[in-house]
ZAMARGU-4260 file (C-alpha; in steps of 0.2 Angstrom, whole numbers, plus 5000, padded with zeros to 4 digits):
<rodrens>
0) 5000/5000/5000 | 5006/5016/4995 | 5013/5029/5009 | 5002/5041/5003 | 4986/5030/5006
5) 4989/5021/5023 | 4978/5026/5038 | 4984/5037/5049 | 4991/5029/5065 | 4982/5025/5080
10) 4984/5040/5096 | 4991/5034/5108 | 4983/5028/5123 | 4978/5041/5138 | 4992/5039/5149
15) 4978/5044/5163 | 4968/5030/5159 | 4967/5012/5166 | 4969/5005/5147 | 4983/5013/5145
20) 4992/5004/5160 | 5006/4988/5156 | 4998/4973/5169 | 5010/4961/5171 | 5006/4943/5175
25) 5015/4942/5189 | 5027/4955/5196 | 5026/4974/5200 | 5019/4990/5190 | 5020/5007/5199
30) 5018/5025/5194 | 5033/5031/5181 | 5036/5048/5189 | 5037/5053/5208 | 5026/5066/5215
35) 5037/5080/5214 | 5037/5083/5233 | 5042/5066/5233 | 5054/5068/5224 | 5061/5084/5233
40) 5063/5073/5250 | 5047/5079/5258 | 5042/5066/5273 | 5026/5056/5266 | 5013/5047/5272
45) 5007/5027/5263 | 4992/5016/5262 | 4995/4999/5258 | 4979/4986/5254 | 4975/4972/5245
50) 4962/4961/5233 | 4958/4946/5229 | 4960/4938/5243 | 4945/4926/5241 | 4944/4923/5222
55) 4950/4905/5214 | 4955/4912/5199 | 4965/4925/5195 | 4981/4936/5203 | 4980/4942/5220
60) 4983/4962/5220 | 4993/4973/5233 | 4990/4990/5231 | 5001/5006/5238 | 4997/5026/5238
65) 5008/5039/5245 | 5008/5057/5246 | 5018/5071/5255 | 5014/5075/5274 | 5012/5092/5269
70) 4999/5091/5257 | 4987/5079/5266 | 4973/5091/5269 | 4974/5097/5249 | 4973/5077/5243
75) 4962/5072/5255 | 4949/5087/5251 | 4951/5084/5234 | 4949/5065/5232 | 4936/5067/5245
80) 4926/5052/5235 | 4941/5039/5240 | 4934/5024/5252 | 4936/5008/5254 | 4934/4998/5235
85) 4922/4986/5240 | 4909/4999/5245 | 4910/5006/5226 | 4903/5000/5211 | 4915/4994/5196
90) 4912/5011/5187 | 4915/5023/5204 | 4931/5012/5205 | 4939/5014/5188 | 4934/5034/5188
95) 4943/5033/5205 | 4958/5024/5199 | 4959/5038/5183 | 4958/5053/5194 | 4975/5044/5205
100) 4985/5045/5186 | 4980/5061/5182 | 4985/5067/5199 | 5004/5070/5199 | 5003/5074/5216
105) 4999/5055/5222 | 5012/5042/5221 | 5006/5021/5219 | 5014/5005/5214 | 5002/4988/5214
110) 5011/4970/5217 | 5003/4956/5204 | 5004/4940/5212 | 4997/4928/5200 | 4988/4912/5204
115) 5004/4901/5199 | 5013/4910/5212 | 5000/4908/5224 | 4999/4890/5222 | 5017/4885/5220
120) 5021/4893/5238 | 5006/4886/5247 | 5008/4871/5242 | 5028/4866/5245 | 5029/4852/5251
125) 5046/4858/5260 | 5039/4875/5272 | 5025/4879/5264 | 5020/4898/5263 | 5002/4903/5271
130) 4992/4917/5262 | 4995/4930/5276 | 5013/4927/5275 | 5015/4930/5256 | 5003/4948/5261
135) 5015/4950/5273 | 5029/4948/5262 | 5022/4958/5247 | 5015/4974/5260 | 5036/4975/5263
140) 5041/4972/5246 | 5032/4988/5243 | 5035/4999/5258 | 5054/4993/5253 | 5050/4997/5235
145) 5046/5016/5241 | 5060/5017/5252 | 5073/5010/5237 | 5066/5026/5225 | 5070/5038/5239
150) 5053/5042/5245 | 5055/5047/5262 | 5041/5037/5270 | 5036/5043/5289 | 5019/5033/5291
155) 5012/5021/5282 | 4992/5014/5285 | 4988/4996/5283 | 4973/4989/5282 | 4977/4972/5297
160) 4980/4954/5290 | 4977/4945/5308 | 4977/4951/5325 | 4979/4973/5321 | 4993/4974/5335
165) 5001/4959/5332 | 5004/4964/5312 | 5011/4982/5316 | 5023/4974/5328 | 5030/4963/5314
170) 5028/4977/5302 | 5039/4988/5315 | 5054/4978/5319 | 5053/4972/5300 | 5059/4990/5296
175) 5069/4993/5312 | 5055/5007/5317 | 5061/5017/5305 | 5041/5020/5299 | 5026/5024/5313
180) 5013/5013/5308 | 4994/5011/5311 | 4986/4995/5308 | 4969/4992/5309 | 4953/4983/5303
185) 4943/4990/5287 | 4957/5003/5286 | 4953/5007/5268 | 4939/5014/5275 | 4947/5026/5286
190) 4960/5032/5280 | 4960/5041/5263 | 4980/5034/5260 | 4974/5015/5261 | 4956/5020/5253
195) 4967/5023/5237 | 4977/5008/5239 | 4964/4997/5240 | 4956/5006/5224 | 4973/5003/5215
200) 4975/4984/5219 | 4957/4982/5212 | 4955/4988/5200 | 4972/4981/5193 | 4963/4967/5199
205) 4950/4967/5191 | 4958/4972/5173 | 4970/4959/5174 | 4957/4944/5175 | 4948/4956/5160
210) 4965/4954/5149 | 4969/4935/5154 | 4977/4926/5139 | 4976/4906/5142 | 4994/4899/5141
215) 4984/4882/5135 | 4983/4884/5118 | 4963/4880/5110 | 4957/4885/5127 | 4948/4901/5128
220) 4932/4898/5138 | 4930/4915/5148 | 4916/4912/5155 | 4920/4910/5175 | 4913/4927/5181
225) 4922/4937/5195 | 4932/4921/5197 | 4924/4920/5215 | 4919/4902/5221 | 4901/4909/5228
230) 4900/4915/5207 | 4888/4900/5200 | 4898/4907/5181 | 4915/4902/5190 | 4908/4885/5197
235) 4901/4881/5180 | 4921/4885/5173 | 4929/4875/5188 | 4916/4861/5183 | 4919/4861/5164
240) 4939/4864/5166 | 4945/4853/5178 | 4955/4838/5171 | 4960/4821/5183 | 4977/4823/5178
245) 4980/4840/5174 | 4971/4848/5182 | 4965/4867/5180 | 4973/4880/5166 | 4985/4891/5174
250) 4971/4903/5178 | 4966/4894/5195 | 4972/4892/5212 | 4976/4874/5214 | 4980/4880/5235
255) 4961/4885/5236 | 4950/4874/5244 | 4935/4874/5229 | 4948/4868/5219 | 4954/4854/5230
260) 4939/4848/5233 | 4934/4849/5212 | 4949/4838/5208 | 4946/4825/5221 | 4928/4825/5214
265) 4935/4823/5195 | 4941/4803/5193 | 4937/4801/5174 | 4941/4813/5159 | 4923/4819/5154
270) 4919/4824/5136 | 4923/4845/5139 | 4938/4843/5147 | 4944/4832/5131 | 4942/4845/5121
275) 4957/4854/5130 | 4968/4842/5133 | 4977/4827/5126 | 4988/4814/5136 | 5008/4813/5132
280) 5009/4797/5120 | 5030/4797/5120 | 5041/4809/5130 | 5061/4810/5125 | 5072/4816/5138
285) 5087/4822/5137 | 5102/4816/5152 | 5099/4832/5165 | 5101/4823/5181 | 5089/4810/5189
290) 5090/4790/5188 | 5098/4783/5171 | 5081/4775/5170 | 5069/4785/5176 | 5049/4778/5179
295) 5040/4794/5177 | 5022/4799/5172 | 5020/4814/5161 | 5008/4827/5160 | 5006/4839/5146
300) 4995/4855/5145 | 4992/4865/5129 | 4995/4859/5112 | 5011/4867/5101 | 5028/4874/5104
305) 5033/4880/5120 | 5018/4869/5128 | 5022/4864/5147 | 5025/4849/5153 | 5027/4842/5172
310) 5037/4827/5177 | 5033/4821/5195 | 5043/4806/5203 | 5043/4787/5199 | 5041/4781/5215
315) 5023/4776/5221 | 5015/4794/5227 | 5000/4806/5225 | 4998/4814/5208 | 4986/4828/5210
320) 4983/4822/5228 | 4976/4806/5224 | 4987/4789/5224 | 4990/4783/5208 | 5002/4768/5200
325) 5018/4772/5194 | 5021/4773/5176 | 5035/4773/5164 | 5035/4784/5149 | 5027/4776/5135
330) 5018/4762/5144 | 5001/4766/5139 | 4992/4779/5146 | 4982/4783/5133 | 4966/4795/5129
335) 4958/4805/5116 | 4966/4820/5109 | 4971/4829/5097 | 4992/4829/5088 | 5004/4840/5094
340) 5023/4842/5097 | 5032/4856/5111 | 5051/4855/5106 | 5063/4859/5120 | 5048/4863/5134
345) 5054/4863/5154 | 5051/4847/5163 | 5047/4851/5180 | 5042/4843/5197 | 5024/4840/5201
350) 5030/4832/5217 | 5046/4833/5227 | 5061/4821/5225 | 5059/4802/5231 | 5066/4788/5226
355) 5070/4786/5207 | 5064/4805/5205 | 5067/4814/5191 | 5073/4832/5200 | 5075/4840/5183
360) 5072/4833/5166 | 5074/4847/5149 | 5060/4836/5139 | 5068/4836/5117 | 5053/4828/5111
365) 5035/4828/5115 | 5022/4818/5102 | 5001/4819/5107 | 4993/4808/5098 | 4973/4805/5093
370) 4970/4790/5103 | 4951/4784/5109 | 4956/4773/5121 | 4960/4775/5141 | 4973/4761/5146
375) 4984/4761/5163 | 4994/4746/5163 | 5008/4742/5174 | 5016/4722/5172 | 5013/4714/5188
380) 5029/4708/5199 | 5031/4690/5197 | 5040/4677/5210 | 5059/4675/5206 | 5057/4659/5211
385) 5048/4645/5218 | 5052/4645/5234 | 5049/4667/5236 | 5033/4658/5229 | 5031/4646/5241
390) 5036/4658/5257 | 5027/4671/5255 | 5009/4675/5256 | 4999/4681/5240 | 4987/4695/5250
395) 5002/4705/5259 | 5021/4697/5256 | 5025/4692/5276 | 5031/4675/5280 | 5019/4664/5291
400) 5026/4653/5307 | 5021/4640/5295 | 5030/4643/5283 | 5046/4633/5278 | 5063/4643/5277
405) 5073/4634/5260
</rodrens>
């Protein structure tokens, strides 16, 4: 097309508008700039908050807002509309969250802390992480970012994770009392600081599970509502997306309870989880560490290059909670699907080491195949000889007082 004749390029997104702002899956976005008072060393005051606390899908949000001391009573008059997010409707909130951009007198920054995150650290088998420890953990990575950029922080507000008392003790010898805090229950709604934070982590919240791209290629059922368990539209998704072997897309928490209990209820592949997902016909593995010959069972998720693909443990354990044969590669587990291959995907732990585990595994080859058959074979263990077959009984392996010792 000729030069001449081409449309004219899109404007560029309103920097002042939610839109407009990068969400990371996982990881930290904050304002570019400082507020200028900020950034001239004046003392300031923070409110830190967080969302999605009791969703099953979706990030978990932590919210920050800061402003100079000295200009409190001028903020506070002006965003006089500021309160707890919860107690505003989606609309109020996003109105809200514009008028914190356009004022360059307000500083923020909002953690993402995205399901996978959540659900690797809570469920270590090894010192497990609780969900007040990883708030706890991200309310000081943010204070800590603040400090880092040279905001001279004085006082921060937090809304209490636990006992109000006991959090503002750990928050104050965390940071050496350095900061006076205030910790207290619905603090979003007291104080205008924590009312902008909790406004920020929201509607980043909120936005995020709005943009989700599925990592599992040929799945795009959006359909799962505010992604709270208590939403009948995120039940139905649980319901239609949960797998026996896989689990849940990448979406879910596989820590929360409503999923738990949804993959111990699943014991067969239905008919709409099988158009998601097909089972690993043959896995190559490179040398990486591990046993020469390991006994592993592999799970795939997503069709194409760069698909994902877990390795847990060839001894006897749980997969997916529930107990389950072992399996070498390539001994039948078969199912229907579709044909696909991931070159050079990550091969990673579903459970921790045990005996024969593969720890890390780099997978070269991986080959889905159409199959319309589910088969879980293992070759029985057989007597060695005839008088292990004589001296030991067929129900649990002991020997009896009766038995003759050869």
């Amino acid at each position: 097309m000729d030069s001449s004749t081409a449309p004219p390029p899109a404007p560029p997104a309103d920097p002042r508008k939610v839109e407009a702002v990068a969400i990371p899956v996982d990881g930290l976005i904050e304002a570019p700039q400082l507020p200028p008072k900020a950034r001239a060393g004046a003392a300031c005051k923070l409110g830190i908050d967080e969302a999605g606390r009791g969703p099953v899908l979706g990030a978990m949000t932590f919210g920050c807002c800061y402003w100079a001391v000295e200009e409190d009573a001028d903020v506070e008059r002006d965003q006089e509309e500021i309160n707890d997010s919860k107690q505003l409707t989606e609309d109020q909130r996003a109105k809200l969250f514009e008028r914190v951009l356009d004022d360059d007198r307000l500083g923020w920054a909002v953690e993402v802390v995205s399901a996978a995150r959540l659900s690797r650290e809570m469920l270590r088998k090894k010192a497990p992480v609780s969900l007040n420890a990883i708030s706890f953990d991200a309310t000081c990575r943010l204070i800590q970012r603040a400090l880092d950029r040279n905001v001279d922080v004085v006082e921060a507000y937090v809304d209490t994770v636990g006992d109000p008392d006991v959090y503002r003790d750990r928050l104050t010898r965390h940071f050496e009392g350095r900061i006076s805090f205030t910790v207290a229950k619905k603090a979003d709604a007291l104080y205008k600081c924590t009312g902008a934070a909790s406004i920020c982590a929201k509607v980043i919240r909120d936005e995020s599970l709005r943009r989700w791209v599925f990592e599992e290629r040929g799945l795009d059922d959006r359909d799962f509502g505010s992604g709270y368990p208590s939403d009948p539209a995120c039940v139905a998704w649980l319901r239609r997306n949960a797998h026996a072997v896989f689990g849940f897309p990448a979406l879910a928490r596989f820590s929360w309870q409503p999923a738990k209990q949804r993959l111990k209820d699943v014991d067969a592949v239905d008919d709409d989880t099988r158009a998601h997902f097909a089972f690993v016909a043959e896995v190559e593995f490179d040398e990486v560490g591990g046993p020469a010959r390991p006994r592993c069972t592999s799970a795939w998720r997503g069709a194409g290059a760069g698909a994902m693909v877990s390795v847990r443990t060839g001894a006897r354990g749980q997969r997916r909670g529930e107990h389950d044969e072992d399996h070498g590669v390539g001994h039948g587990l078969e199912e229907e699907g579709t044909r696909a291959r991931a070159e050079e995907a990550e091969a990673r732990p579903l459970l921790p080491a045990a005996r024969n585990a593969v720890v890390a595994r780099r997978v070269v080859r991986v080959t889905l195949a159409p199959l319309t058959r589910t088969v879980v074979s293992e070759p029985e263990p057989r007597a060695t000889s005839r008088a292990g077959r004589r001296g030991r009984n067929a129900d649990d392996g002991r020997r009896r007082p009766g038995d003759r010792r050869v």
